[in-house]
C-alpha positions as CSV (number, residue, x, y, z in Angstrom):
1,X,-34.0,93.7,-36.9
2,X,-34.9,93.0,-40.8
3,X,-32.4,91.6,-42.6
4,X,-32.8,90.9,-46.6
5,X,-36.9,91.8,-46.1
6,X,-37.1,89.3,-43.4
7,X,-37.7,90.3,-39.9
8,X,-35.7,88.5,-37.7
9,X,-36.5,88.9,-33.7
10,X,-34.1,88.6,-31.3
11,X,-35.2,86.2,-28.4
12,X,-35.2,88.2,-25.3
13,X,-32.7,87.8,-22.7
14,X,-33.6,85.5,-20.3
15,X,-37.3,84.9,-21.7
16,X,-38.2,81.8,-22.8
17,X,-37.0,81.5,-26.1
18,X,-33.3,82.6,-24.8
19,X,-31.0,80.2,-26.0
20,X,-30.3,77.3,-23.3
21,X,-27.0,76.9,-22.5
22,X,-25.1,74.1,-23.9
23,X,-25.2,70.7,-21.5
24,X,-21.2,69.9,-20.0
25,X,-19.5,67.2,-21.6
26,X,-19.4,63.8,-20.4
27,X,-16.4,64.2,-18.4
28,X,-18.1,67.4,-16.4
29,X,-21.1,65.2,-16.0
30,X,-19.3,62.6,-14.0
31,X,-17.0,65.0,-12.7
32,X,-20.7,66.9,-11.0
33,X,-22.2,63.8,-10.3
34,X,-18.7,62.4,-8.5
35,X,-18.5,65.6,-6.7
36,X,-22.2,64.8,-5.0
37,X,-20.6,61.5,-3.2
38,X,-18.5,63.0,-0.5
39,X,-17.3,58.6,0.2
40,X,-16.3,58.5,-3.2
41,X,-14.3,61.8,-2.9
42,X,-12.7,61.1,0.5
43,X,-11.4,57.5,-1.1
44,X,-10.2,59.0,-3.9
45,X,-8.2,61.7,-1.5
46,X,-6.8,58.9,0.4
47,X,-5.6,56.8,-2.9
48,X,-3.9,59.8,-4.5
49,X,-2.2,60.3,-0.9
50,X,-1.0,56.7,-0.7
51,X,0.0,56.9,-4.3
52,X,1.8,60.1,-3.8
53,X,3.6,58.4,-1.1
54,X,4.4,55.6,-2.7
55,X,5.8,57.6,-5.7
56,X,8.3,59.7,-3.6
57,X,9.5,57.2,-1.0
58,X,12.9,57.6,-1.6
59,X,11.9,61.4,-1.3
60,X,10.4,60.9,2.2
61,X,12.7,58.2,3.2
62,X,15.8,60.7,2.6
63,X,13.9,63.2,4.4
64,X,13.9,60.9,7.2
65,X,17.8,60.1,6.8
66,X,16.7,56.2,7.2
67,X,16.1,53.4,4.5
68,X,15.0,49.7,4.0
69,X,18.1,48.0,4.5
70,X,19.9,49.4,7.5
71,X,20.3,47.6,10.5
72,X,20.0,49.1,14.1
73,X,21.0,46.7,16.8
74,X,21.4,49.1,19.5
75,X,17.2,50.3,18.9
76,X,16.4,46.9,19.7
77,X,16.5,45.0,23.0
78,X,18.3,41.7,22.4
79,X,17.6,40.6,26.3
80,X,14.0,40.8,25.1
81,X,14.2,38.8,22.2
82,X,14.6,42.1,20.3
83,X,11.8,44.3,21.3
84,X,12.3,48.0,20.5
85,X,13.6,50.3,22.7
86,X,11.2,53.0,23.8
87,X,7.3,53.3,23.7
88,X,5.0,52.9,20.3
89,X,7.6,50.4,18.8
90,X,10.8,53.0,19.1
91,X,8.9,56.2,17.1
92,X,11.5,59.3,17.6
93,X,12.3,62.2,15.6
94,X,15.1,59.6,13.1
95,X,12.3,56.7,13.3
96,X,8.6,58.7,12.7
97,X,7.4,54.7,13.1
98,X,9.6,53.2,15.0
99,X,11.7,49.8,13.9
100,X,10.7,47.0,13.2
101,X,11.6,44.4,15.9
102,X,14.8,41.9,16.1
103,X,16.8,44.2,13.1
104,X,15.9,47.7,13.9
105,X,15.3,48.7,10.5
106,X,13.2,51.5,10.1
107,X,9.5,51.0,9.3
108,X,8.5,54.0,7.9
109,X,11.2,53.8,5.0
110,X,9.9,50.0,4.9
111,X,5.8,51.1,4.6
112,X,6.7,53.7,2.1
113,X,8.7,51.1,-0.2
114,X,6.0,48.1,0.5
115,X,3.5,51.2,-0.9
116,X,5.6,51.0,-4.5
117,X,5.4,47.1,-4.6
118,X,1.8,46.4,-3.1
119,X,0.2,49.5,-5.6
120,X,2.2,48.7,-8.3
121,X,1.8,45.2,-8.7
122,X,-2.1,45.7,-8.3
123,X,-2.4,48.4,-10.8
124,X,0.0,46.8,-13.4
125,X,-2.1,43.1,-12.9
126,X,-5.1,45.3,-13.3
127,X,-3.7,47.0,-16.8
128,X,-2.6,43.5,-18.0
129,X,-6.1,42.3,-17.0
130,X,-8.0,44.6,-19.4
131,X,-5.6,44.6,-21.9
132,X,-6.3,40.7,-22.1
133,X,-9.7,40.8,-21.2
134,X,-10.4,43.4,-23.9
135,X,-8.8,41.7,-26.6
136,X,-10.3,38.7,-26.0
137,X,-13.8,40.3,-25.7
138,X,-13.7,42.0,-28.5
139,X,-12.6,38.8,-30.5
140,X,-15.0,37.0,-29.5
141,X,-17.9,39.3,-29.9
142,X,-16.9,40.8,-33.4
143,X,-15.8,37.5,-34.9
144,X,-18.1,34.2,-36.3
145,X,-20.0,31.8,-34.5
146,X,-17.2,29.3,-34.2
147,X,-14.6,32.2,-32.8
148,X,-17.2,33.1,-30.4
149,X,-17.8,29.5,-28.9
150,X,-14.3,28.9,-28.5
151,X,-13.0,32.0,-26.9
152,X,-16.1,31.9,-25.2
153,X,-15.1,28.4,-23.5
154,X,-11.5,29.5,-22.7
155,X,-12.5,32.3,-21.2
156,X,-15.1,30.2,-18.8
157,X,-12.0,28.1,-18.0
158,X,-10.4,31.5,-16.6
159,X,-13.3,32.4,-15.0
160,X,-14.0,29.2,-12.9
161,X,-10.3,28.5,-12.5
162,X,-9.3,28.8,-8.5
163,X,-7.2,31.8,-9.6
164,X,-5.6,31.6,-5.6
165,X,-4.3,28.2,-5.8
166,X,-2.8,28.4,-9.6
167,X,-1.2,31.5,-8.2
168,X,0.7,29.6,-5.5
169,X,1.1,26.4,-8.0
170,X,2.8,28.9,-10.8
171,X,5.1,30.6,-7.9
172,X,6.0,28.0,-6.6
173,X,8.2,26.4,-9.6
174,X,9.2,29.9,-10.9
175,X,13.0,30.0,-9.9
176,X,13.5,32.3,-7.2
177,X,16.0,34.2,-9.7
178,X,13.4,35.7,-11.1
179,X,11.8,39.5,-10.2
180,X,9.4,38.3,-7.8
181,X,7.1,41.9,-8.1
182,X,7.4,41.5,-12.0
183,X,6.2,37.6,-12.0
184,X,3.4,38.4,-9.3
185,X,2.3,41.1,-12.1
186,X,2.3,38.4,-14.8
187,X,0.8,35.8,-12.4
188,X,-2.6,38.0,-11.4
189,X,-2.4,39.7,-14.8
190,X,-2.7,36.4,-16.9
191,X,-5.0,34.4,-14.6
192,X,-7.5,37.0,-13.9
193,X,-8.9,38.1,-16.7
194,X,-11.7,36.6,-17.4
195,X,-14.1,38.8,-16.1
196,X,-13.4,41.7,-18.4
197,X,-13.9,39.5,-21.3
198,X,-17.3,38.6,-20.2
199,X,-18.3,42.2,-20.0
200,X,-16.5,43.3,-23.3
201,X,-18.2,40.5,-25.0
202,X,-21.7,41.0,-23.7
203,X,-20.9,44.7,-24.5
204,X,-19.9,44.4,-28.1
205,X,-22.8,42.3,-29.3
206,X,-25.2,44.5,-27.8
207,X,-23.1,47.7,-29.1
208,X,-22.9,45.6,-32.5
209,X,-27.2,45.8,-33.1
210,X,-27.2,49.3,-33.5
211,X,-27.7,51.8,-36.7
212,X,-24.1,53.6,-35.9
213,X,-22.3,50.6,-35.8
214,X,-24.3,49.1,-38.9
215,X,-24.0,52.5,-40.6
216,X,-19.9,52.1,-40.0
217,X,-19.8,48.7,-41.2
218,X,-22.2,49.3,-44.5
219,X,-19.9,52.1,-45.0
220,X,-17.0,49.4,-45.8
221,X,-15.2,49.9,-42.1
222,X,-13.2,46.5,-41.2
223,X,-13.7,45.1,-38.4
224,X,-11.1,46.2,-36.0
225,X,-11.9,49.9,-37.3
226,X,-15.5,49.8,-36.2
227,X,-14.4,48.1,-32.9
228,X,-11.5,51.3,-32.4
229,X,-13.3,53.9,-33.6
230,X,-17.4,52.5,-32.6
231,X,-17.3,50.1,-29.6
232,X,-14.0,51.3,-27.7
233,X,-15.3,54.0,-26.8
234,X,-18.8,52.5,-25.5
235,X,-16.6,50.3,-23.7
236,X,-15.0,52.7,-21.8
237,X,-17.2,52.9,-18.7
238,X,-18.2,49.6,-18.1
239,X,-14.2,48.5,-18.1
240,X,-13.2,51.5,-16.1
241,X,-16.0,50.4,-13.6
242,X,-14.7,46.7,-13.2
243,X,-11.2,47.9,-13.1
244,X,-12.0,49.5,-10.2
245,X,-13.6,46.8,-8.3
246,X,-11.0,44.4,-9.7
247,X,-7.8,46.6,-8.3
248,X,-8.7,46.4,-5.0
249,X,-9.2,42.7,-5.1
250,X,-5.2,42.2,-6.5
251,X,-3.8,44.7,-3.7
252,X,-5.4,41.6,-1.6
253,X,-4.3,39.1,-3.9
254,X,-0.5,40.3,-3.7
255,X,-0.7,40.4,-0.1
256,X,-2.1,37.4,0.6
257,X,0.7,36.0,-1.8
258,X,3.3,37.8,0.2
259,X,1.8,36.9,3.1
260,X,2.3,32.9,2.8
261,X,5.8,33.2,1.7
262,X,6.0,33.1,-2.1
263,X,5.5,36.5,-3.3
264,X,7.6,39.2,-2.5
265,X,10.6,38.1,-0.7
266,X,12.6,39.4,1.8
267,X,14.9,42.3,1.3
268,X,12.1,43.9,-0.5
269,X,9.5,45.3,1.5
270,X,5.9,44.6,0.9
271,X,2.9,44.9,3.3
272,X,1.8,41.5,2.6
273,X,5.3,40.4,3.3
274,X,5.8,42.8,6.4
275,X,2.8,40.8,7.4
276,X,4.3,37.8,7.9
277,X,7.1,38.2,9.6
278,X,5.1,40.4,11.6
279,X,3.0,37.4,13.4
280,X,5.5,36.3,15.9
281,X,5.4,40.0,16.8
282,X,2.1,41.1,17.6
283,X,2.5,40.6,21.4
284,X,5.6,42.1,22.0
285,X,5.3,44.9,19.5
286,X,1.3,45.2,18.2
287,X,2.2,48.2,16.0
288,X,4.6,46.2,13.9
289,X,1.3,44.6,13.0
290,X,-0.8,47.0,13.0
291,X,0.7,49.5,10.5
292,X,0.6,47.1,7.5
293,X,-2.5,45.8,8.4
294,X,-4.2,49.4,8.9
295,X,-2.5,50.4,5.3
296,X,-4.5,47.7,3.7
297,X,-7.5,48.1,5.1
298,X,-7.6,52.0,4.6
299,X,-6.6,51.5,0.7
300,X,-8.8,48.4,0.6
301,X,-11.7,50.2,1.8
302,X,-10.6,54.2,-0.3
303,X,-10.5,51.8,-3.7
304,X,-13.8,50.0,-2.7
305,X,-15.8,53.3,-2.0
306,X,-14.1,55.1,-5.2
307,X,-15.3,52.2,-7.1
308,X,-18.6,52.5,-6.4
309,X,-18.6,56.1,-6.9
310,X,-17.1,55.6,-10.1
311,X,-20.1,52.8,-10.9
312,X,-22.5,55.7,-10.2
313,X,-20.9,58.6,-11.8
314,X,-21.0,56.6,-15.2
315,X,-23.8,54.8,-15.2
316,X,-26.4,57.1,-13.0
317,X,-29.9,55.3,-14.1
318,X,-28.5,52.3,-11.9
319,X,-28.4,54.9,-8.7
320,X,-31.7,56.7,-10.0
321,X,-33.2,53.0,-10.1
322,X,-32.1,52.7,-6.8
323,X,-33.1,55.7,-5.1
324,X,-36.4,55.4,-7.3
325,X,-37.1,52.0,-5.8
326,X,-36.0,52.9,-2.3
327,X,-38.8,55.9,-1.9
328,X,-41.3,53.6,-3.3
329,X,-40.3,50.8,-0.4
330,X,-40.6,53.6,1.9
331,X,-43.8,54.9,0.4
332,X,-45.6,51.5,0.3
333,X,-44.2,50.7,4.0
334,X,-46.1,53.8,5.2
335,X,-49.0,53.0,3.5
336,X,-49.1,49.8,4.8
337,X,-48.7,50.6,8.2
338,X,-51.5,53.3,7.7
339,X,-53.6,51.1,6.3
340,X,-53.1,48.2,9.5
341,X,-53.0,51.2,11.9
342,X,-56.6,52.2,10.5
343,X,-57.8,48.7,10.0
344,X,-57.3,48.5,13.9
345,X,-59.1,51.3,15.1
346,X,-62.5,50.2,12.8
């Protein structure tokens, strides 16, 4: 068509000067490239199951007509030392998992509840943990020479402190008063957060070398706007990657915690916790033991797998390095062998 004495031609449809059609946004990206990592999928299935049930406990244990609290002496064989009645620890149609042995409360109310304590406590440590970690990062890597050495040093004390044993030490002279799911939060939260400060840091003064970041500062930006509106969002991805390693590493934490005796107490159900009491059990009645244990290892392992899909989704030239240097292996194996297979028949 001519338009103002100009000849303008239209490109044809789907010939080579056809318009291409715009590339998805970042989030479509890592949605595709998530999608291609059935693991990563199936973890992330079983997490938003487990959080779902941990969310509507109260829901689910109403449905049952049970909770955490009730006792059932008659479900329990006190001639046995207080074995269940029944096969599979007592499971019927008021009890889907039985009772747990010597009080007959019910353990599918008690699973459900721990669910709320054991993923809450890890995912609130975890917030707490980059809220710190950021902060401190960003300090240390947008401020002078003298800021940086000194948060620099703290956060090496973090990082090399025997975050297990201050855990205990800190517990321990806590007065027992005190929210014990709330102070386990603050425990892992404050002692753990080392980590993300490294990576923020390393983050921001490599971010801080380049012309967008110069332009934003030349452009009379203070400091803490370049780091919200520049770095932050460069950030982003290499946090949310850690965060999910780190999550699945407090879910073991608390346990562990609970486990020895000085996390979660007793009414309040925790897996760690269920744990424990559940070791003079595990010959009498192996699926007191086994239920908890199986929970931890199934979210342990869903968190783990999402994690690394997550690590590839973001940053996908660390899985194309990988695959890259894989098929060369491969390639220079086969050569190799063809090589000494030929070198044998001369």
């Amino acid at each position: 068509m001519t338009f103002a004495g100009t000849e303008v031609t239209r490109p044809a449809e789907g010939g080579a000067g056809a318009l291409a059609p715009a590339p998805p946004s970042g989030a479509r990206q890592v949605w595709r490239r998530l999608r291609g990592r059935p693991a990563a999928l199936a973890g992330g299935a079983v997490i938003v199951l487990l959080v779902l049930v941990a969310l509507g406990a109260p829901l689910l244990a109403g449905i049952e007509g049970q909770d955490t609290t009730s006792y059932h002496a008659d479900l329990v064989n006190s001639a046995s030392g207080g074995v269940p009645r029944g096969t599979f620890g007592g499971i019927s149609g008021s009890h889907w998992l039985g009772v747990e042995p010597g009080t007959g409360r019910d353990l599918f109310a008690r699973l459900a509840y721990g669910a709320r304590v054991s993923l809450g406590v890890a995912i609130a440590a975890t917030v707490l943990q980059v809220l710190i970690g950021v902060a401190f990062g960003l300090a240390a890597g947008l401020g002078n020479r003298w800021v940086d050495g000194l948060l620099s040093r703290i956060t090496d004390i973090f990082v090399v402190m025997p975050a297990l044993i201050l855990a205990i030490a800190l517990l321990a002279v806590v007065p027992s008063g005190f929210p014990r799911p709330v102070l386990l939060t603050l425990v892992l939260g404050f002692i753990a957060w080392g980590g993300f400060a490294k990576i923020v840091r390393a983050q921001v003064l490599t971010q801080k070398s380049l012309d967008y970041v110069a332009a934003s500062r030349l452009a009379g930006s203070s400091p803490w706007r370049t780091a919200r509106r520049e770095l932050l969002p460069a950030l982003v991805a290499p946090v949310l990657t850690y965060a999910a390693v780190t999550l699945p590493t407090n879910i073991v934490s608390e346990a562990g915690l609970s486990f020895l005796g000085i996390g979660v107490t007793p009414p309040t159900p925790s897996w760690g916790q269920m744990l424990s009491s559940a070791t003079t059990w595990y010959q009498a009645d192996s699926a007191y033991v086994l239920l908890p244990a199986a929970l931890l290892f199934v979210i342990v392992l869903a968190f783990t797998v999402f994690a690394d899909g997550i690590r590839a989704a973001l940053d996908p030239r660390a899985a194309s390095r990988l695959r890259v240097g894989t098929r060369a292996g491969r390639r220079a194996g086969r050569e190799a062998g063809a090589a000494t297979g030929g070198g044998e028949t001369a």
